[in-house]
N, C-alpha and C positions, 0 to 999 in steps of 0.2 A: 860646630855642634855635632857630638856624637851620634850614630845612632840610634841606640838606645836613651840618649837624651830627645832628638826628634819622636820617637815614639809616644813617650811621657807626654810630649808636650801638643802632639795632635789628640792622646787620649783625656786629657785634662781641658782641651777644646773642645771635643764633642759631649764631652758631660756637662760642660757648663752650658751648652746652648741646647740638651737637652734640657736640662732644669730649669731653663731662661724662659721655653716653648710651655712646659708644664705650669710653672709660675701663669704662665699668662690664659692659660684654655683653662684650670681650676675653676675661674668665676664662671666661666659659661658651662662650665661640664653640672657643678652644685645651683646655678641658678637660673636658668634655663627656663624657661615658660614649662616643656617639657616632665621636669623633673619635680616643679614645686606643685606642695599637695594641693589637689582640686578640692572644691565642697563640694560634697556630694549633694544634692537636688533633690527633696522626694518626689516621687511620682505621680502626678494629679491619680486622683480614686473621685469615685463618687459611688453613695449609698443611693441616687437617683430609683437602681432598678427596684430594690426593698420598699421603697417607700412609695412607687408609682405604679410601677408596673407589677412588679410579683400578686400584689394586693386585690387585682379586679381580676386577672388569671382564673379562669373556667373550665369546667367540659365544654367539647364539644369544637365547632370548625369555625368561629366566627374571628373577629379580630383581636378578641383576649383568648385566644384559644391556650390552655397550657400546653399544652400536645405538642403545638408549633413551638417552642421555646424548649423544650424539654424531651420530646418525643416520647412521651410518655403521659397517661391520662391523669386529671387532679387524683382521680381515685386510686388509681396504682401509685400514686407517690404518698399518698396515707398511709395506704397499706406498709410500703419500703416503713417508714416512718417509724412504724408499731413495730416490727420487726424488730430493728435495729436499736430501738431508744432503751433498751433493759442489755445491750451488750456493753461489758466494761469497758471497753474504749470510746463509747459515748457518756458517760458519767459524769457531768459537769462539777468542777472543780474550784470554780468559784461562782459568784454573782456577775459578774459582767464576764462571762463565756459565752462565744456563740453557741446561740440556741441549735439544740439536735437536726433539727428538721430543715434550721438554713444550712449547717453543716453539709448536708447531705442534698441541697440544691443545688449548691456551689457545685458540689463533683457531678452530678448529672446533669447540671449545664454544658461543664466542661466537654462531657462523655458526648453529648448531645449536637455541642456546635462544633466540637472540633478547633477551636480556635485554643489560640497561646497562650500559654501561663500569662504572659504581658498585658494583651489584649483582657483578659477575665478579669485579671488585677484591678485595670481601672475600670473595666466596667461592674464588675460587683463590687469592688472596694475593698477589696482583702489583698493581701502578702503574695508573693509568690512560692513563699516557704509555708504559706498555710495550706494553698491548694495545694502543693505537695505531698505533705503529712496527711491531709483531708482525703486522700485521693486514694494514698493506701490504708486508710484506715477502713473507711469504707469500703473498698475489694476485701479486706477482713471480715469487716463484720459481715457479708454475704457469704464467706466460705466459713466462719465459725460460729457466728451469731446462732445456729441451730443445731447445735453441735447433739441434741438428744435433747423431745421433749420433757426427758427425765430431773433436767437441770431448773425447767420451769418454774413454776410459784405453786402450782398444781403436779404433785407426787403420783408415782407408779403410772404415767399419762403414755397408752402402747399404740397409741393412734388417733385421726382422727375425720369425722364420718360428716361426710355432705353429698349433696346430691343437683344436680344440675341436668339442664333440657339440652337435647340438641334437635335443632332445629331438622323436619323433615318437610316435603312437599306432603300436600291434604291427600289423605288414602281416598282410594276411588269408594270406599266401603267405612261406614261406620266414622267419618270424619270427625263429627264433634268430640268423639272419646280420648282425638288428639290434639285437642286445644288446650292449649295450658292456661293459669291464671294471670300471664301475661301478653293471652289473645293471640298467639301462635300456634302453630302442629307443630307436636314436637316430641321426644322419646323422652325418658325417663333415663339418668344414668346415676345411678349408685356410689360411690366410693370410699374407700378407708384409704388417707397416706401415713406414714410415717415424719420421723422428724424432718429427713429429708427430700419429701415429696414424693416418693418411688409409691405406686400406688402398690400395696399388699391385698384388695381386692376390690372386685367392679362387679357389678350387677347391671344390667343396661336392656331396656326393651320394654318396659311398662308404659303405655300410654300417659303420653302429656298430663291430662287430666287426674290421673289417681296422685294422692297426698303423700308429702314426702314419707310421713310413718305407716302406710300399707305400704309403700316399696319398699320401705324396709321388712315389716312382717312377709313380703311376698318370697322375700331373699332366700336364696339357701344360706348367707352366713347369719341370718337369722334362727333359721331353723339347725346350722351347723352347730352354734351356740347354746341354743337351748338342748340337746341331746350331747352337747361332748363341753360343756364351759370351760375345764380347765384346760380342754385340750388348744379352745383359739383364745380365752382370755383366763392368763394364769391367774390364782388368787390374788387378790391385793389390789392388782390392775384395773384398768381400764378404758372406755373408748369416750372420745370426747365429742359432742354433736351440739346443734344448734336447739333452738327451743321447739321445732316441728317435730323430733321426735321423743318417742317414747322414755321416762325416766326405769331406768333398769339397774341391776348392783354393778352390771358390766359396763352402763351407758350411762355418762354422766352428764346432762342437759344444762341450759342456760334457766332462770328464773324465767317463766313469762312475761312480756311487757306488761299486760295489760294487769299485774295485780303491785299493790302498792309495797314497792319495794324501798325497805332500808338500806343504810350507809352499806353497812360490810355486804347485801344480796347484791345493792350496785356496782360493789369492787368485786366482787365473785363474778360478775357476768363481763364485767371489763378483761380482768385477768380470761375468763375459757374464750373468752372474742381474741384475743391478742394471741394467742396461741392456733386459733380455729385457723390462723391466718396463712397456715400450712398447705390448706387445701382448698382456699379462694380463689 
C-alpha cells in the first residue's frame, strides 16, 4: 500500500469513529435531564397581609402599630394617598385593578422593610414585575404629581396658606396668652407654600392663644395685600386657606362645616382639602 493510499485509509478511520462517538453522545447531549424543559412552579403568594393585618393597622405605638410596618403614620399615608390619586399614572384602567392606595403600600412597604422583590412577592401576593413598575411609578408621581398647582381642578391657585404652633416652654410672664386650643404654650406660625412646598412667606411670633384669622389680620402680608394687591396677588389669582380664615377676592376658603352643605359645596371642599395638602 502506497502512501498516499495509507493516508486515505487512516483519514477514512478517524471520520468514521468520529461519527461512531457522535452517533452515540447525540441521545445524551438532546436528552439529558439537563437540557429537557422544566415546568415552571408558581410561587406560593398570599393576600394573608390585605386581609388580616393591613385592616386593624393604627396610629400610634401599640401592636397594630402602622408606623412599625411602614414607617410612616396611618395619617401621613392618607395624605401620600390624596396626593398621588389624581396623577395619570394612577388612573385605573379597568375594574379589577389594584386599588391606588394598595398600589402605593406595596412600595412603601418595600421602601420601609428593605426586604426582596422575592420575599414582598409572597408576602403581599403580587409579581415581582409589579413591584417594579409600582416602584417607579410612584417615585414619579412624588417628583411630578405637583408639577404646578395651576394644573389643579381649581384655576389661577398661587399658593397656599396655614398656620401651625410650635411648641415653647410656659413664659415666666403672661403664660396663659400661650396656651393653645390644644392645651399647650406654643407660638403662632404663619405660612403661604407653593406648589412645591418652598415656603414664599412666614409670619411667626403671635401667642398660642390668638385665632388663626387675627394672625393673619396681624400679618404684614395681610396688610402687604391690602395696600399693593396686585403687586403680591396678581388679578385673576389667588391664595387657598382652610375654613379659619377670612373669605377675601384674594383668599379663597373652604365651606364651613357647621352649615348644611350640598353635593357640588361638599366636592368644592374635598377638591381645596386635596390640594391644601401642600402645606400639611
Amino acid at each position: 500500500m502506497s502512501n498516499i493510499q495509507m493516508q486515505r485509509f487512516n483519514i477514512y478511520n478517524l471520520l468514521t469513529f468520529n461519527y461512531a462517538v457522535i452517533n452515540s453522545i447525540i441521545p445524551f447531549i438532546f436528552f439529558s435531564p439537563s437540557n429537557t424543559r422544566i415546568q415552571r412552579q408558581p410561587r406560593p403568594k398570599t393576600n394573608g397581609f390585605w386581609t388580616d393585618v393591613f385592616p386593624v393597622l393604627v396610629d400610634g405605638n401599640g401592636y397594630n402599630s402602622f408606623q412599625k410596618h411602614f414607617r410612616i403614620t396611618l395619617t401621613t399615608f392618607r395624605t401620600i394617598v390624596i396626593r398621588l390619586e389624581t396623577h395619570p399614572a394612577f388612573i385605573l384602567n379597568s375594574s379589577n385593578a389594584i386599588p391606588i392606595w394598595k398600589q402605593i403600600a406595596i412600595v412603601l412597604w418595600r421602601l420601609a422593610n428593605g426586604v426582596g422583590i422575592r420575599v414582598l412577592e409572597q408576602t403581599l401576593g403580587v409579581s415581582q414585575g409589579f413591584v417594579r413598575s409600582q416602584l417607579i411609578k410612584v417615585i414619579q408621581g412624588f417628583e411630578h404629581g405637583e408639577s404646578g398647582l395651576e394644573n389643579r381642578k381649581l384655576p389661577n391657585v398661587i399658593g397656599v396658606m396655614d398656620g401651625t404652633h410650635i411648641s415653647i416652654h410656659p413664659p415666666s410672664k403672661n403664660g396663659a396668652r400661650y396656651i393653645n386650643r390644644k392645651i399647650f404654650h406654643s407660638i403662632n406660625l404663619l405660612g403661604v407654600v407653593d406648589h412645591r412646598e418652598r415656603f414664599t412667606y412666614i409670619y411667626v411670633g403671635e401667642a398660642g392663644s390668638v385665632h388663626d384669622a387675627r394672625v393673619f389680620y396681624r400679618s404684614s402680608l395681610y396688610h402687604e395685600i391690602s395696600l399693593h394687591p396686585e403687586q403680591w396677588v396678581p388679578g385673576g389669582t389667588y391664595i387657598i386657606a382652610d375654613a379659619a380664615y377670612p373669605l377675601r377676592t384674594y383668599l379663597m376658603k373652604a365651606f364651613p362645616d357647621y352649615y348644611m352643605l350640598n353635593h357640588r359645596e361638599r366636592h368644592f371642599n374635598k377638591v381645596l382639602s386635596s390640594m391644601r395638602m401642600v402645606i400639611e
